[in-house]
DOBA-111341 format. One record per residue (C-alpha): residue number from 1; x, y, z. Coordinates in nm, 3 decimals, m for minus. Example, Ala and Ser with C-alpha at 12.3 -4.5 7.8 and 13.67 -1.06 7.14 Angstrom:
<pators>
{pator 1,{1.230,m0.450,0.780}} {pator 2,{1.367,m0.106,0.714}} 
</pators>
This chain:
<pators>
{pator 1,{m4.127,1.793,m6.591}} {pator 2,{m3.927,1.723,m6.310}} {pator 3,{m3.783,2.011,m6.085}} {pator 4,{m3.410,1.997,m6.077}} {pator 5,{m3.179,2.079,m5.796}} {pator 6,{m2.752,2.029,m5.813}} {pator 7,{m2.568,1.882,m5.564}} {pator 8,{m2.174,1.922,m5.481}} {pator 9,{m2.051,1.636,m5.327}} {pator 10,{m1.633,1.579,m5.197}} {pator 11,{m1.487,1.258,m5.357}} {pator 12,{m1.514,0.991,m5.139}} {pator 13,{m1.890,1.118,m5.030}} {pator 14,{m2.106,0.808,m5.074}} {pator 15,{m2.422,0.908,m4.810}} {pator 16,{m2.567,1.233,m5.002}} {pator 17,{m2.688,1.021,m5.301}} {pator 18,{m2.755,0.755,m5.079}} {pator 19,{m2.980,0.942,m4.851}} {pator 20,{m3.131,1.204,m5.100}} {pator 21,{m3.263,0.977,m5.292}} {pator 22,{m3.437,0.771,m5.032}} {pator 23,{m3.608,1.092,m4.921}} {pator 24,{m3.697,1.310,m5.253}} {pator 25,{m4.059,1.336,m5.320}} {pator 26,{m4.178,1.234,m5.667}} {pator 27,{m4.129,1.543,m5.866}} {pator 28,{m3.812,1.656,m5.779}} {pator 29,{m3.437,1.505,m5.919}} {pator 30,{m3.065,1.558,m5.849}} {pator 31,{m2.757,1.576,m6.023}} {pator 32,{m2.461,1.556,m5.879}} {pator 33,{m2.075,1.688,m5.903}} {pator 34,{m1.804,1.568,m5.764}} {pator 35,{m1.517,1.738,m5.597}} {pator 36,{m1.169,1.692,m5.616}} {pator 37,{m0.875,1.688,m5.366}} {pator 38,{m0.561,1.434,m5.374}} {pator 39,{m0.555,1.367,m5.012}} {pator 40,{m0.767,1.132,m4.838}} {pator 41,{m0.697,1.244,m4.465}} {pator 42,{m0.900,1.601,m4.470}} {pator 43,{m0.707,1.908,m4.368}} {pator 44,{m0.700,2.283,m4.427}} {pator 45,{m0.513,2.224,m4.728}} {pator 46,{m0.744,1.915,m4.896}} {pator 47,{m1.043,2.091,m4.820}} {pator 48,{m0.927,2.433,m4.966}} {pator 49,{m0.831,2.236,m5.235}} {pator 50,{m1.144,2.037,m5.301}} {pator 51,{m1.352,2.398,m5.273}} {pator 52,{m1.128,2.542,m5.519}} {pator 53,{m1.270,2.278,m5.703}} {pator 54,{m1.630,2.383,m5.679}} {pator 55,{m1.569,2.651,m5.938}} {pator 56,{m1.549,2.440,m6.233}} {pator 57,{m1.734,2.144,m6.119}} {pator 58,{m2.025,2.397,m6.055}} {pator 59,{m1.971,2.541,m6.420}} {pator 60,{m2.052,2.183,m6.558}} {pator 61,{m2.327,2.082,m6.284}} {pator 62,{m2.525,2.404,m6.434}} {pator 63,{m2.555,2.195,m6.754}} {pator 64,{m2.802,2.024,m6.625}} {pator 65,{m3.031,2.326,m6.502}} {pator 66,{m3.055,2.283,m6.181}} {pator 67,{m3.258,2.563,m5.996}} {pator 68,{m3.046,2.584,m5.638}} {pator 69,{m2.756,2.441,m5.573}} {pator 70,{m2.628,2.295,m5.272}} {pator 71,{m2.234,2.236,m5.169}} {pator 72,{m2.263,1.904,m4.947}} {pator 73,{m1.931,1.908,m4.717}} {pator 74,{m2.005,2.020,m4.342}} {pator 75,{m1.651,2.024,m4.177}} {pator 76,{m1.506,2.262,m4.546}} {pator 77,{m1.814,2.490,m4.435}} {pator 78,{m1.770,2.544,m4.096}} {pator 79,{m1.335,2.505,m4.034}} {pator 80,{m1.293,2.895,m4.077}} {pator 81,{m1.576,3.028,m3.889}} {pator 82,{m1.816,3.216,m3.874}} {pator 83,{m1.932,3.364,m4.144}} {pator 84,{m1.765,3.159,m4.424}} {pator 85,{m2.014,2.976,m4.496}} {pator 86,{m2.225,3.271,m4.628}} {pator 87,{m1.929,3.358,m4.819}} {pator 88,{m1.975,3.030,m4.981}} {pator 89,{m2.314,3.025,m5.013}} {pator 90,{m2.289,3.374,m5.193}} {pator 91,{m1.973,3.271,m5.404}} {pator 92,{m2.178,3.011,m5.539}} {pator 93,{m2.474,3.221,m5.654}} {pator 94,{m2.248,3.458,m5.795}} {pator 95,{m2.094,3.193,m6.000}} {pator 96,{m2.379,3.049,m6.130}} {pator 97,{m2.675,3.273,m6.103}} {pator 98,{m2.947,3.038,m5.892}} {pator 99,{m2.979,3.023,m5.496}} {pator 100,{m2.693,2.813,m5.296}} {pator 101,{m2.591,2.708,m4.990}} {pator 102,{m2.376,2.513,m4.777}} {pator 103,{m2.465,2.273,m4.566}} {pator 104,{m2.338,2.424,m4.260}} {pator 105,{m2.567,2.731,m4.378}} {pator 106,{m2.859,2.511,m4.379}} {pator 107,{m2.776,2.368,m4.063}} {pator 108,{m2.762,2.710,m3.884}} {pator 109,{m3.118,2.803,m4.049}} {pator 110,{m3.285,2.447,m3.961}} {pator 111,{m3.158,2.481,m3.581}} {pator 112,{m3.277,2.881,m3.576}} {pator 113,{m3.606,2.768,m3.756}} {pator 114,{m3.687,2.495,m3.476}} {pator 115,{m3.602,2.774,m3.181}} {pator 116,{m3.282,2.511,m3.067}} {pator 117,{m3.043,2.694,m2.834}} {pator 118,{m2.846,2.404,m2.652}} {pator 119,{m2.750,2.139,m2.920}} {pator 120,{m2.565,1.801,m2.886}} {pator 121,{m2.327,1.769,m3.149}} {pator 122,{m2.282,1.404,m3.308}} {pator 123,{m1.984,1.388,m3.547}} {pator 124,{m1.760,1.124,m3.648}} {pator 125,{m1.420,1.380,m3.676}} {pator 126,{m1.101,1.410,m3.525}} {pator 127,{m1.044,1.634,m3.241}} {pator 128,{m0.962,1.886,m3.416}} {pator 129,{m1.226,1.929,m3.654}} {pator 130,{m1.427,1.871,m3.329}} {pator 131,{m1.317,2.214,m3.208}} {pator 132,{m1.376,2.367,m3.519}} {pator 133,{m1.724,2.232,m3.567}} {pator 134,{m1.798,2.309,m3.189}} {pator 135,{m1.651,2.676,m3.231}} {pator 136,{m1.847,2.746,m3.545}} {pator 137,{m2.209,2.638,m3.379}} {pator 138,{m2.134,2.835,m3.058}} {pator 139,{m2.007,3.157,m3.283}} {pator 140,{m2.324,3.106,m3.451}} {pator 141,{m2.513,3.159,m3.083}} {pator 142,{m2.596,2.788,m3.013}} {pator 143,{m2.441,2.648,m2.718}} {pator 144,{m2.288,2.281,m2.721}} {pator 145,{m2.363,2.152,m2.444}} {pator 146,{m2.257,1.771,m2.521}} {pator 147,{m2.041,1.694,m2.806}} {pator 148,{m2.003,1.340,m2.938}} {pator 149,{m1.926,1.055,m3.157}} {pator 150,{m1.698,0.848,m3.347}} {pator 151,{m1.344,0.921,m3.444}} {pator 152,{m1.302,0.844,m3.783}} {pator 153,{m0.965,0.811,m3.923}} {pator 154,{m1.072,0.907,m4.288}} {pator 155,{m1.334,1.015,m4.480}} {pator 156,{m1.394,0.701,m4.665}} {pator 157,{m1.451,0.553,m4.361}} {pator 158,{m1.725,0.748,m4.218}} {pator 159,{m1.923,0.643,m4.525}} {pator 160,{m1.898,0.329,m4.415}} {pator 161,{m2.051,0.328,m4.058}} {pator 162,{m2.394,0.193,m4.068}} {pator 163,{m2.698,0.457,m3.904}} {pator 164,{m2.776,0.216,m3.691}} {pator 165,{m2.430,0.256,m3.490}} {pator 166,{m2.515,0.637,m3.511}} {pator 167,{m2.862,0.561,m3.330}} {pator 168,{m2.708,0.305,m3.091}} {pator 169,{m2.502,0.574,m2.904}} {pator 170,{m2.724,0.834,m2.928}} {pator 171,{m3.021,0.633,m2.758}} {pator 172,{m2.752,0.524,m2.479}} {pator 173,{m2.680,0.951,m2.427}} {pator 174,{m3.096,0.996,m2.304}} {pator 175,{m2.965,1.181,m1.990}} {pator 176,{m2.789,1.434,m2.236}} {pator 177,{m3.001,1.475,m2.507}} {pator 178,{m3.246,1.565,m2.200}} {pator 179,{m3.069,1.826,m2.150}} {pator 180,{m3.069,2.001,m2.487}} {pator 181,{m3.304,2.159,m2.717}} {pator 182,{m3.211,1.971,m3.045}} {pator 183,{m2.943,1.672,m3.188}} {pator 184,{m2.740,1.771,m3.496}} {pator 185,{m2.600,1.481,m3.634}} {pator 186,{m2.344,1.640,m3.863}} {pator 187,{m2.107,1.531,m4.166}} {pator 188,{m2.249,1.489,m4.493}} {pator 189,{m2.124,1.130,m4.503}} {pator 190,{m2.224,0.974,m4.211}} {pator 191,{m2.557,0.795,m4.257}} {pator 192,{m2.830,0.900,m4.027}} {pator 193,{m3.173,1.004,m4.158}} {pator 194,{m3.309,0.690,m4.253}} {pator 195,{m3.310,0.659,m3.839}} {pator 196,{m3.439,1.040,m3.729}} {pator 197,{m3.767,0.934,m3.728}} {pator 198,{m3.743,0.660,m3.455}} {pator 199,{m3.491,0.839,m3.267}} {pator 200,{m3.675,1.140,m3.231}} {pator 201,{m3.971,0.936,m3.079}} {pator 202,{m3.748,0.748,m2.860}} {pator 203,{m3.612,1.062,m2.774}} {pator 204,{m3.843,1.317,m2.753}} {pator 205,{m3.668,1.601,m2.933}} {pator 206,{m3.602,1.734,m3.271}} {pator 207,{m3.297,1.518,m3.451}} {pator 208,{m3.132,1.685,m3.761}} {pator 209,{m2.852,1.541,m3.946}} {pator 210,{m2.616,1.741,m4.235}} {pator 211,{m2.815,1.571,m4.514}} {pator 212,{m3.172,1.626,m4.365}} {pator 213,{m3.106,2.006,m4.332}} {pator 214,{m2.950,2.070,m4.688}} {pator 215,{m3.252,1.838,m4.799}} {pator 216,{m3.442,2.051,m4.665}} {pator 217,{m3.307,2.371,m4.731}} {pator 218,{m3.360,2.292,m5.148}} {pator 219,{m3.654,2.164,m5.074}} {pator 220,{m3.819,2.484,m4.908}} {pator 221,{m3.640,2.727,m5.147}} {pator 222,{m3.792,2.553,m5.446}} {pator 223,{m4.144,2.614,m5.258}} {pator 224,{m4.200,2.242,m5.180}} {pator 225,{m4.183,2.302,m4.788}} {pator 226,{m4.533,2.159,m4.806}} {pator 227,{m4.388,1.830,m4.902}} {pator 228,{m4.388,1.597,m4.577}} {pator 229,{m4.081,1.331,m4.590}} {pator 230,{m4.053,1.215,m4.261}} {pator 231,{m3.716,1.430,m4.207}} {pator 232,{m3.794,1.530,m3.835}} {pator 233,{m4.044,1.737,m3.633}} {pator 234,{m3.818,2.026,m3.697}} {pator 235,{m3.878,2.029,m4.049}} {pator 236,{m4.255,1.946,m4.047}} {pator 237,{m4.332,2.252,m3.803}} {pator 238,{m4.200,2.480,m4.049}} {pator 239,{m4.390,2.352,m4.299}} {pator 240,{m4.702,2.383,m4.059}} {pator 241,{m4.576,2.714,m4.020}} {pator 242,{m4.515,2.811,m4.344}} {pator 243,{m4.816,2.617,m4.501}} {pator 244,{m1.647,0.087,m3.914}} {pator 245,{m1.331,m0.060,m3.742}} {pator 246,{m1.157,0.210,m3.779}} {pator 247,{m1.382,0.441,m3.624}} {pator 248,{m1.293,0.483,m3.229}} {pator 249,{m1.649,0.559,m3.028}} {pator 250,{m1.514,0.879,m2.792}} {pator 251,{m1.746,1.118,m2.595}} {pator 252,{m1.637,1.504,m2.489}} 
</pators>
């Protein structure tokens, strides 16, 4: 029998079954909810919107009996700081009795796990979310050194940028990534891990992307950290351890 895991996903999301599936090992399978909010563009009131959401979407994804359960938006894990995405996490597990997390919870615990301090941030938001994202890393005790990306207008359209523009810039940012201890590569739908591999050989430190980390996260609390999937150095070490147009390229 194949071990289960559940996976919350916002609407227009089209990377996180994309990407998971590429990377599961053999005896695991998802199943996956989708949230709801009416607007495209995101803001404080889609996302609160599409996490109220999570309460009965959750309620229906348990059907399936999955054994964690992972929410799948960065930026509606991160906007209000730190801590809130523990209170997530723990909302979560209250509401359906097995382990959760957010991906911004995952991401913290990947970058602590692989000792990163100074980080360059890839994401593909708006300023704004920018700030957010950059505030909630640094509150978390990494510092940003180098924060950039693509400014995607919508959602919808992040899911459509290809990994390879994602690995383009970043191989053309060498002099910063030297000066860092990890890349995060974050936003649950922006495409990346199918290119971590390469780019962390080209580049010569740890890579970690949104979907890599919360992966990973389910992955190691289902006691499969053994399992080696070619997600990044960061994650095999603690397995050692443990056992578009629309998109405007900007740099900050």
């Amino acid at each position: 029998m194949k071990r289960r895991f559940g996976v919350l996903v916002p609407p227009v999301n089209v990377a996180v079954e994309n990407e998971f599936s590429r990377f599961l090992p053999p005896m695991m399978e998802m199943h996956v909810g989708r949230l709801l909010r009416r607007e495209l563009v995101m803001s404080a009131k889609s996302q609160k919107e599409m996490l109220a959401s999570a309460e009965p979407v959750s309620e229906s994804l348990m059907r399936t009996q999955p054994e964690v359960l992972l929410f799948c938006c960065t930026s509606a894990s991160f906007m209000d700081g730190l801590g809130k995405d523990m209170e997530i996490s723990n909302w979560l597990e209250e509401l359906t009795g097995v382990p959760a997390a957010t991906t911004s919870t995952a991401v913290v615990k990947a970058l602590k796990d692989c000792g990163a301090k100074r980080i360059l941030l890839f994401t593909p938001y708006s300023e704004d979310y920018n700030a957010l994202a950059r505030s909630f890393f640094e509150q978390n005790g990494f510092k940003v050194e180098h924060l950039l990306g693509f400014h995607c207008k919508t959602p919808d359209i992040t899911g459509t940028v290809e990994s390879s523009r994602v690995a383009e810039m970043l191989l053309r940012e060498r002099a910063r990534v030297a000066e860092v201890d990890a890349v995060f590569i974050s936003c649950c739908n922006l495409h990346a891990m199918d290119q971590v591999a390469m780019l962390e050989a080209e580049l010569g430190k740890p890579v970690l992307s949104s979907n890599s980390c919360t992966l990973w996260w389910a992955i190691d609390r289902m006691g499969l950290a053994r399992t080696r999937l070619g997600l990044g150095q960061a994650f095999d070490g603690i397995s050692a351890s443990r056992s578009g147009t629309a998109c405007d390229t900007a740099v900050a």
